[in-house]
N, C-alpha and C positions, 0 to 999 in steps of 0.2 A: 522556587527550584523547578527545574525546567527537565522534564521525564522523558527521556530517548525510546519510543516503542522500536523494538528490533523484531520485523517479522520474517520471518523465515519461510513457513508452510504456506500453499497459495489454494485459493478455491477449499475449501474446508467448507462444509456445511451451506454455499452460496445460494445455493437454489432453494434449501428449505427458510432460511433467514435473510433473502433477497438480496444481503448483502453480504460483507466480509463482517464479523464480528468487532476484529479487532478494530479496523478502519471504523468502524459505528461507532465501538467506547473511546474512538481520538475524536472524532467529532462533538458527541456530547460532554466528554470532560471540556474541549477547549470553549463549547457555547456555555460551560457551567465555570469558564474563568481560567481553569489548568492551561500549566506550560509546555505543552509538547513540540517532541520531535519525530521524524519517522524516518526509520532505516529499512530498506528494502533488501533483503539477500535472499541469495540461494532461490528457490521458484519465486518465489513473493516477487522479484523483479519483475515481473510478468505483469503485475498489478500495474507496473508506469508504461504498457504498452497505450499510445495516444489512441488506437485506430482495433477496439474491440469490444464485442458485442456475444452475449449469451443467447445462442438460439431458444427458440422457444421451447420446452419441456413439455410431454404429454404422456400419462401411463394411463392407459385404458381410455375413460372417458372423462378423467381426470385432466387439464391443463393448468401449469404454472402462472398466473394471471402476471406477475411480478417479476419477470428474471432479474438476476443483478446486473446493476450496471458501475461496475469497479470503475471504468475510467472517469467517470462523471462524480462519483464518491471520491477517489484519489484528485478531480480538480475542485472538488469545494473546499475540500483539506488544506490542499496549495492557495485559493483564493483568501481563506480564512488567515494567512498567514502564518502556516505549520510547514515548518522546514522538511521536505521530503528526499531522501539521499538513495542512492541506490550504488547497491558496488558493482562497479564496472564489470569488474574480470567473470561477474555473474551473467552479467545484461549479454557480453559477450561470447559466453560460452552459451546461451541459448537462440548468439546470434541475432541479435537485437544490436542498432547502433543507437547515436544520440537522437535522430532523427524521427527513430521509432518514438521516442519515448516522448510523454505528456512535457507541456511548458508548465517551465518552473519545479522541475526535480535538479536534483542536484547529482554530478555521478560523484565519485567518490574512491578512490585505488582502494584497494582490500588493505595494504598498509599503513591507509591513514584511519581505518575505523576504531583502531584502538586510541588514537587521539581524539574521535568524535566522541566515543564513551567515555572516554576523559571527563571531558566537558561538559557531561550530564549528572545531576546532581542524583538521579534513579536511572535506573535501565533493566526494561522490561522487556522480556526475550518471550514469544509468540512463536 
Protein backbone atom coordinates (compact mmCIF):
# COMPACT_ATOMS: atom_id res chain seq x y z
CA UNK A 1 0.00 0.00 0.00
CA UNK A 2 1.46 3.08 -1.33
CA UNK A 3 1.33 6.37 1.54
CA UNK A 4 0.70 9.93 -0.31
CA UNK A 5 2.75 12.33 2.21
CA UNK A 6 0.74 15.84 1.68
CA UNK A 7 2.96 18.62 2.88
CA UNK A 8 1.72 21.69 3.41
CA UNK A 9 3.93 23.87 5.97
CA UNK A 10 7.56 24.76 4.40
CA UNK A 11 10.86 25.47 6.41
CA UNK A 12 9.50 24.20 9.89
CA UNK A 13 12.26 23.66 12.21
CA UNK A 14 15.21 23.53 8.94
CA UNK A 15 17.89 24.94 10.49
CA UNK A 16 17.73 23.29 13.93
CA UNK A 17 17.14 19.56 12.12
CA UNK A 18 19.36 20.48 8.81
CA UNK A 19 16.67 19.25 7.09
CA UNK A 20 12.73 19.16 6.45
CA UNK A 21 11.53 16.36 8.87
CA UNK A 22 8.91 15.19 6.90
CA UNK A 23 11.22 15.01 3.62
CA UNK A 24 13.82 12.83 6.09
CA UNK A 25 10.73 10.24 7.47
CA UNK A 26 10.06 9.79 3.30
CA UNK A 27 13.52 9.01 2.70
CA UNK A 28 14.21 6.65 5.52
CA UNK A 29 10.75 4.76 5.24
CA UNK A 30 11.24 4.28 1.39
CA UNK A 31 15.44 3.02 2.17
CA UNK A 32 13.42 0.84 4.86
CA UNK A 33 11.18 -0.63 1.81
CA UNK A 34 7.82 1.88 2.20
CA UNK A 35 5.62 3.07 -0.66
CA UNK A 36 5.51 6.46 -0.95
CA UNK A 37 4.28 9.49 -2.68
CA UNK A 38 4.81 13.33 -2.11
CA UNK A 39 2.34 16.05 -2.63
CA UNK A 40 3.55 19.49 -2.49
CA UNK A 41 0.92 22.36 -1.58
CA UNK A 42 0.41 25.54 -0.25
CA UNK A 43 4.30 27.01 0.94
CA UNK A 44 5.73 23.49 0.80
CA UNK A 45 5.75 24.08 -3.07
CA UNK A 46 8.65 26.19 -2.35
CA UNK A 47 10.56 22.91 -1.54
CA UNK A 48 10.46 21.97 -5.64
CA UNK A 49 12.16 25.30 -6.27
CA UNK A 50 15.54 23.80 -8.55
CA UNK A 51 17.88 27.00 -7.84
CA UNK A 52 17.96 27.52 -3.67
CA UNK A 53 20.13 27.62 -1.03
CA UNK A 54 19.96 28.49 2.94
CA UNK A 55 22.44 31.14 3.87
CA UNK A 56 24.61 30.50 6.54
CA UNK A 57 23.12 31.01 10.25
CA UNK A 58 25.13 32.70 13.02
CA UNK A 59 23.95 33.97 16.65
CA UNK A 60 26.67 35.38 18.65
CA UNK A 61 29.65 33.12 18.34
CA UNK A 62 27.52 30.47 17.50
CA UNK A 63 27.38 29.25 13.54
CA UNK A 64 25.10 26.57 11.92
CA UNK A 65 27.85 24.19 10.67
CA UNK A 66 24.92 22.20 8.53
CA UNK A 67 22.18 24.44 6.86
CA UNK A 68 19.46 22.53 4.88
CA UNK A 69 19.76 21.78 1.67
CA UNK A 70 15.88 21.01 0.62
CA UNK A 71 16.57 20.94 -3.03
CA UNK A 72 19.31 18.16 -2.97
CA UNK A 73 16.77 16.24 -0.25
CA UNK A 74 13.72 16.86 -2.65
CA UNK A 75 16.35 15.31 -5.75
CA UNK A 76 17.37 12.16 -3.83
CA UNK A 77 13.62 11.62 -3.18
CA UNK A 78 12.90 11.95 -6.94
CA UNK A 79 16.11 9.98 -7.87
CA UNK A 80 14.89 7.18 -5.34
CA UNK A 81 12.01 6.86 -7.40
CA UNK A 82 9.21 8.66 -5.06
CA UNK A 83 6.55 10.30 -7.09
CA UNK A 84 6.79 14.14 -6.11
CA UNK A 85 3.57 16.35 -7.36
CA UNK A 86 3.12 19.76 -6.66
CA UNK A 87 -0.22 21.82 -7.35
CA UNK A 88 0.04 24.13 -9.77
CA UNK A 89 -2.35 26.90 -8.88
CA UNK A 90 0.21 27.06 -5.63
CA UNK A 91 3.60 27.09 -7.62
CA UNK A 92 1.86 29.74 -9.30
CA UNK A 93 0.49 31.89 -6.99
CA UNK A 94 4.01 32.20 -5.42
CA UNK A 95 5.07 32.86 -8.90
CA UNK A 96 7.06 30.02 -9.65
CA UNK A 97 6.75 28.39 -13.16
CA UNK A 98 7.68 24.80 -14.48
CA UNK A 99 11.05 25.92 -15.25
CA UNK A 100 11.59 26.95 -11.62
CA UNK A 101 11.02 23.72 -10.37
CA UNK A 102 13.38 20.61 -9.69
CA UNK A 103 13.52 17.63 -12.65
CA UNK A 104 11.17 15.03 -12.18
CA UNK A 105 8.17 16.84 -10.00
CA UNK A 106 5.22 16.40 -11.29
CA UNK A 107 2.50 19.63 -11.34
CA UNK A 108 -0.72 18.71 -10.82
CA UNK A 109 -4.24 21.13 -11.18
CA UNK A 110 -5.66 21.47 -7.60
CA UNK A 111 -8.67 19.46 -9.18
CA UNK A 112 -7.04 16.52 -9.82
CA UNK A 113 -5.60 16.11 -6.15
CA UNK A 114 -8.69 14.54 -5.02
CA UNK A 115 -8.10 11.94 -7.56
CA UNK A 116 -4.30 11.52 -6.57
CA UNK A 117 -5.73 10.88 -2.82
CA UNK A 118 -7.79 8.61 -4.37
CA UNK A 119 -5.20 6.49 -5.34
CA UNK A 120 -3.45 6.26 -2.14
CA UNK A 121 -4.07 3.56 0.06
CA UNK A 122 -3.04 6.22 3.51
CA UNK A 123 -2.66 9.94 3.21
CA UNK A 124 -0.64 11.70 5.62
CA UNK A 125 -1.35 15.49 5.87
CA UNK A 126 2.08 17.52 7.36
Amino acid sequence: METLQVISGAYRATYEEQDDTILWLTQAMVAAGARMAVLLRCNAVNYAVRAQQAPALAIGTWQQAHPPAIAADLARIVASGVPVHVVREDAEARGLRAGDLAEGVHLVRQGEVADLVARHGRVWMW
